[in-house]
C-alpha positions as CSV (number, residue, x, y, z in Angstrom):
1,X,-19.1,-31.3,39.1
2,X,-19.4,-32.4,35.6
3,X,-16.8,-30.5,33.1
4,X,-17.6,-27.4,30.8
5,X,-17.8,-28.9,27.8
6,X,-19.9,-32.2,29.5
7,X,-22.5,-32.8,26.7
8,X,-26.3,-32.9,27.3
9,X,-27.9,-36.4,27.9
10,X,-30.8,-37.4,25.3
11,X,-33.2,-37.1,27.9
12,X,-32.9,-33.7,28.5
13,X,-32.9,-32.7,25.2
14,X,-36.1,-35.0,24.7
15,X,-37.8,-33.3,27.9
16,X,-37.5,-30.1,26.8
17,X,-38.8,-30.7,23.4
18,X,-41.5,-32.3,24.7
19,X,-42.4,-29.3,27.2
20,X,-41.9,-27.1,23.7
21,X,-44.3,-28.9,22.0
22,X,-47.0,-29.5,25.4
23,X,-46.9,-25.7,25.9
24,X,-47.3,-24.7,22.5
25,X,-50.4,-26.7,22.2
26,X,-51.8,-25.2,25.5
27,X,-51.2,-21.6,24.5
28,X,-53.1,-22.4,21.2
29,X,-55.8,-23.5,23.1
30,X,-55.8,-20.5,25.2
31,X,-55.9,-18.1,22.2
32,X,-58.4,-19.8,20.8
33,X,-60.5,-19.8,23.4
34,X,-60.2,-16.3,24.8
35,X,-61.6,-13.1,23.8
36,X,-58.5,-11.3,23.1
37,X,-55.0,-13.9,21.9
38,X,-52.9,-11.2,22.3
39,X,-50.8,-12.7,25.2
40,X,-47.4,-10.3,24.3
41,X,-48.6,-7.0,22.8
42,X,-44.8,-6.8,21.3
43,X,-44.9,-9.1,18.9
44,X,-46.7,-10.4,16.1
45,X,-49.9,-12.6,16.5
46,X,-48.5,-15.1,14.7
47,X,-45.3,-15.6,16.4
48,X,-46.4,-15.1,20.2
49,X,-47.2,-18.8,21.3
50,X,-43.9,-19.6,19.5
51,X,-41.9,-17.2,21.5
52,X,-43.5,-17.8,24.7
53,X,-43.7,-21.6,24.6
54,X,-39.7,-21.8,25.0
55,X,-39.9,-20.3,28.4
56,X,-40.7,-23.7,29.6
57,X,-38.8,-25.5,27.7
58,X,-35.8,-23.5,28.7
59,X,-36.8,-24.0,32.1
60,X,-37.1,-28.0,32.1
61,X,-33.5,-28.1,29.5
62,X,-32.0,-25.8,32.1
63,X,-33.0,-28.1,35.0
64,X,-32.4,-31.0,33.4
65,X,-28.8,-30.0,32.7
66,X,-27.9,-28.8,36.7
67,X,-29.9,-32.4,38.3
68,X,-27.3,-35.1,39.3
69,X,-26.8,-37.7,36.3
70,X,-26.2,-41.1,36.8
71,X,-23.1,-42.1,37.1
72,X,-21.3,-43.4,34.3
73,X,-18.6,-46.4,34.5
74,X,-15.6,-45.3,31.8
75,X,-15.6,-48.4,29.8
């Protein structure tokens, strides 16, 4: 079980700012080709695709973090 303070691997910092950027693009396609872009009522048209385009990332960066790394030799 890797330590507290373990730090993330590149990789998973790169996946999930890659999933960022993959789902922002698709929600911008999806408000621009719908009748109605207002996907959260809540908030700002401006800032929704923004907001919602983390839940993935989150989701990969959070998976990323709990998946088995490779082992390491301490050199």
């Amino acid at each position: 079980m890797a330590s507290p303070s373990a730090p993330i691997e590149k990789k998973v910092t790169a996946s999930s700012a890659l999933a960022y950027l993959a789902s922002l693009a698709g929600l911008a396609i999806l408000g621009a080709v719908t009748d109605n872009p207002s996907l959260v009522s809540g908030m700002p048209d401006a800032l929704e695709p923004f907001v919602l385009a983390l839940v993935p990332a989150a989701a990969s960066w959070i998976a990323g973090w709990a998946a088995p790394h490779t082992p390491r030799s301490d050199v």
